[in-house]
C-alpha positions in Angstrom: 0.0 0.0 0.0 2.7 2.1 0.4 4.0 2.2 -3.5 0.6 3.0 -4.2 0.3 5.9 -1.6 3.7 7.2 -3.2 2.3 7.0 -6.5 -0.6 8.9 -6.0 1.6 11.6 -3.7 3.7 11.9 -7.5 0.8 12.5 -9.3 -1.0 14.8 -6.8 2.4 16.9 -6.1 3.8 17.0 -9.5 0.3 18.2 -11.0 -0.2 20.7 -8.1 3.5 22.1 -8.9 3.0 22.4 -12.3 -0.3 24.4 -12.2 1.9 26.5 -9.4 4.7 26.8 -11.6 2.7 28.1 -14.4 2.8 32.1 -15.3 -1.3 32.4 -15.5 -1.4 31.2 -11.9 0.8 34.2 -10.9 -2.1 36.5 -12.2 -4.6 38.2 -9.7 -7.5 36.1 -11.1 -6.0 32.8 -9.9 -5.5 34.0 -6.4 -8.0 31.1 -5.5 -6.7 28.4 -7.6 -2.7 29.4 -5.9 -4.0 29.1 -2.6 -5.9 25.9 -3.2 -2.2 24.2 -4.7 -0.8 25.5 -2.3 -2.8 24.4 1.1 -3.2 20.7 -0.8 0.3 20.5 -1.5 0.8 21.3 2.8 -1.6 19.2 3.6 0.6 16.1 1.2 3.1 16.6 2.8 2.0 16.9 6.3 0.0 13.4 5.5 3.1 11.8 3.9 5.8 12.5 6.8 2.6 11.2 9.5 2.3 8.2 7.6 5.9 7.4 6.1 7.3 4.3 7.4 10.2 4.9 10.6 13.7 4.7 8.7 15.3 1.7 9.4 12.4 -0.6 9.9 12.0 -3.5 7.3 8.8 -3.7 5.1 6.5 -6.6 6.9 4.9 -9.1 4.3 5.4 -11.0 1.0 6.7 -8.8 -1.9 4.9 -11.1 -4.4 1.5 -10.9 -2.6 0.0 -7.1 -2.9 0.1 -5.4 0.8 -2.8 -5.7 3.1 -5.2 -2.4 2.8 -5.4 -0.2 5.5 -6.9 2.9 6.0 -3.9 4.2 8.6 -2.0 4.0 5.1 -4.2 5.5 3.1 -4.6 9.0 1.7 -8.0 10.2 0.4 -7.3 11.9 -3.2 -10.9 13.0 -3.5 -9.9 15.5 -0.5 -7.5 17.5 -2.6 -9.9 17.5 -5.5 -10.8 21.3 -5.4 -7.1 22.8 -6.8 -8.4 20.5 -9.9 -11.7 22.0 -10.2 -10.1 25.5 -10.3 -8.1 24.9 -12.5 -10.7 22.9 -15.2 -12.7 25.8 -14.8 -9.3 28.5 -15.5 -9.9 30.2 -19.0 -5.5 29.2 -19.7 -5.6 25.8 -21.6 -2.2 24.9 -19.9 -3.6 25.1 -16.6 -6.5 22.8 -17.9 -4.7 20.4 -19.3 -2.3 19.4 -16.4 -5.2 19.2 -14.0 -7.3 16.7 -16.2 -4.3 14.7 -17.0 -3.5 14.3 -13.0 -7.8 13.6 -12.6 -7.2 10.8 -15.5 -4.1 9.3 -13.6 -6.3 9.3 -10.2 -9.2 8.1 -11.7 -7.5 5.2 -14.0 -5.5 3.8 -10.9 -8.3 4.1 -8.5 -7.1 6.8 -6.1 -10.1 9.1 -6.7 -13.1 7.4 -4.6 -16.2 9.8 -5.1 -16.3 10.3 -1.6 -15.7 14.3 -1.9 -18.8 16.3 -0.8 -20.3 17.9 -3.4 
């Protein structure tokens, strides 16, 4: 479970810090969209060094069998689903097009539940 936590961190972090890093974003008009990148992409991070596995401490379990699912393991990707919807909805086709190419990686692997609240 933890290979699939860290590939869902890549795709969530390297999709926020693209929008970030993009010039549009900088603009006045995106003010909402920054902050939203920005307090998901604390939030990751908060989430991944609570959950990261002590250094030094040996992975339990069969590397040919997949990892028991737990939800102390787990992060919930619908959670940081609003930076997305700001951007979709930004008039700058760059923007747009990172943010449904990170939904289509969540939603083909799984990650995004439909748990968010509407």
């Amino acid at each position: 479970m933890y290979e699939g936590k860290k590939t869902k961190n890549m795709f969530l972090t390297r999709a926020l810090e693209k929008i970030l890093a993009d010039k549009e974003v900088k603009k006045a008009h995106h003010s909402q969209l920054r902050k939203a990148c920005e307090v998901a992409l604390e939030e990751i991070k908060a989430e991944t060094e609570k959950q990261s596995p002590p250094h030094g401490e040996a992975k339990a379990g069969s590397s040919t069998l997949p990892p028991v699912k737990s939800k102390t393991n787990f992060i919930e990707a619908d959670k940081y689903f609003l930076p997305f919807e700001l951007a979709c909805q930004s008039k700058c086709p760059r923007i747009v097009s990172t943010s449904l190419d990170c939904l289509q990686k969540l939603i083909a692997y799984g990650h995004l539940t439909g748990n968010a609240p509407d």
